[in-house]
C-alpha positions in Angstrom: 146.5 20.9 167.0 145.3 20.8 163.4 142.5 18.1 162.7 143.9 15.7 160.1 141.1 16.8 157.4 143.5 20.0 157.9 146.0 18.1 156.6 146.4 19.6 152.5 149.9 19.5 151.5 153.2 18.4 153.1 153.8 21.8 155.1 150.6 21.2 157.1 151.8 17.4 157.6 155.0 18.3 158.5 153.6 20.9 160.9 151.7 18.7 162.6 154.5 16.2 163.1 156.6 19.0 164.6 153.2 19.7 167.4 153.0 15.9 168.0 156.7 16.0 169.0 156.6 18.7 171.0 153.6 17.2 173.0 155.9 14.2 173.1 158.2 16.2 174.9 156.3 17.8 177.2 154.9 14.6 178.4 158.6 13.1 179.1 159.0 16.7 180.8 156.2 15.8 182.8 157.2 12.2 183.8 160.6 13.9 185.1 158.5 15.5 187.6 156.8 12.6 188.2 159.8 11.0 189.2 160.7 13.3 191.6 157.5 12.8 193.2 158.2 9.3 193.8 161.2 9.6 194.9 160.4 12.2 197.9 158.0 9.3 198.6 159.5 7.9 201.9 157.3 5.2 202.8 157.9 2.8 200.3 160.3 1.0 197.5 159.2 2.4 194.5 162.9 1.6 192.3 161.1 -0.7 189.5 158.6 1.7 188.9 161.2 4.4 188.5 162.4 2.3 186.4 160.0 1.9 184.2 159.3 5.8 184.4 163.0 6.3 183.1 162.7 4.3 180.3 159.6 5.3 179.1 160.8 9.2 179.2 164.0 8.1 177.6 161.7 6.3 174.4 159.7 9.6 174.7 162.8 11.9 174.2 164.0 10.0 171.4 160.7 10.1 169.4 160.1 13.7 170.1 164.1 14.1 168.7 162.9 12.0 165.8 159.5 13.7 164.7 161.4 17.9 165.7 164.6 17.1 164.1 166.1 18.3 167.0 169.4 17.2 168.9 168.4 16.9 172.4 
């Protein structure tokens, strides 16, 4: 990813707000793994962290939609 003192003219900004969005992504692509981790977990309740999990992959979808102009 481009250092910001990289940043010279609205190609390079836009750029690297196309990158941050697709690291966005991948993170919410990691968290759906995550929550299939959990829920192979058999030894305790884990449904409000889910939960949480859910949510937070959903906001992360939706940003990296917003910043990659992408229809996911």
């Amino acid at each position: 990813m481009a250092e910001l003192k990289d940043l010279t003219d609205a190609e390079a900004v836009n750029n690297q707000v196309e990158r941050l969005g697709d690291m966005i992504e991948l993170n919410a692509d990691y968290m759906q793994d995550l929550k299939h981790q959990i829920k192979s977990l058999s030894d305790s309740n884990y449904d409000d962290l889910l939960k949480q999990v859910d949510e937070a992959q959903h906001l992360m979808y939706k940003a990296s939609q917003k910043l990659t102009n992408q229809d996911l």
